[in-house]
N, C-alpha and C positions, 0 to 999 in steps of 0.2 A: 499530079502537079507537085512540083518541089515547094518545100518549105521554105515561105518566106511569099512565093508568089500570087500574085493579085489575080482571084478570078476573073474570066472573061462577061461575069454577068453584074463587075459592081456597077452599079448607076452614076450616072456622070452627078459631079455636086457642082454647084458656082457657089460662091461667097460672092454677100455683097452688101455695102454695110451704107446703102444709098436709103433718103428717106423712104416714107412707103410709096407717096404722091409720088414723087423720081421712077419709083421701080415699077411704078403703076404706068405711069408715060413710055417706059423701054419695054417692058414686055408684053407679046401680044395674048389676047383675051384667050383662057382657055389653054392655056397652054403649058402650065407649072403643074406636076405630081403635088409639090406638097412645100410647106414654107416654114419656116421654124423663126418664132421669135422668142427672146431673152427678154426680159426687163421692158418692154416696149413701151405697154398697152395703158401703163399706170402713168404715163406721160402725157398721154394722148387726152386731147380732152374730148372727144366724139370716139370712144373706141368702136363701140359698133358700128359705126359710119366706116373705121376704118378697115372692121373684119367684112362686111361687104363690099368693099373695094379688091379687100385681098381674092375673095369670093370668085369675082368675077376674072380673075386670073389663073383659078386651079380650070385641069381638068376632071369633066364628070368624074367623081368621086374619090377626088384630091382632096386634101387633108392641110388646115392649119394647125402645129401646133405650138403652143405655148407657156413659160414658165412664168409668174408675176411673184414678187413679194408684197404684194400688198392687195386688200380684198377694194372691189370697186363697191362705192354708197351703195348704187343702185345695182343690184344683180341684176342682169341680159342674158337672153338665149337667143342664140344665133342658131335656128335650124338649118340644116344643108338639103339643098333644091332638090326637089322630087325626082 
């Protein structure tokens, strides 16, 4: 492969900078590798309500992941489905 050239195995990316409800209503269940959020989660006021939303849009052992600045009151664990 010449230098500079894009393998044939990189993985398709979309950007999309739609609320999470929005991107919940357009994509169908099951069907996302993996979602990455920034800053999100410390906005949200149900965050776990909204990482099992995102849940139900990865596939079998799809991956959120996420970076926050700020720690939430109450700690949560979100286990991923059997």
């Amino acid at each position: 492969m010449a230098r500079g050239a894009a393998p044939e195995t990189l993985p398709r990316l979309e950007l999309d900078g739609a609320y999470l409800s929005e991107l919940a209503a357009r994509v169908e269940p099951a069907s996302v590798d993996w979602i990455i959020l920034g800053n999100v989660l410390c906005s949200l006021p149900e965050p776990e309500k909204q990482l099992r939303l995102l849940d139900g849009l990865l596939k079998p052992g799809g991956r959120v992941y996420f970076s926050e600045h700020v720690r939430h009151t109450t700690p949560c664990t979100i286990h991923p489905k059997p």
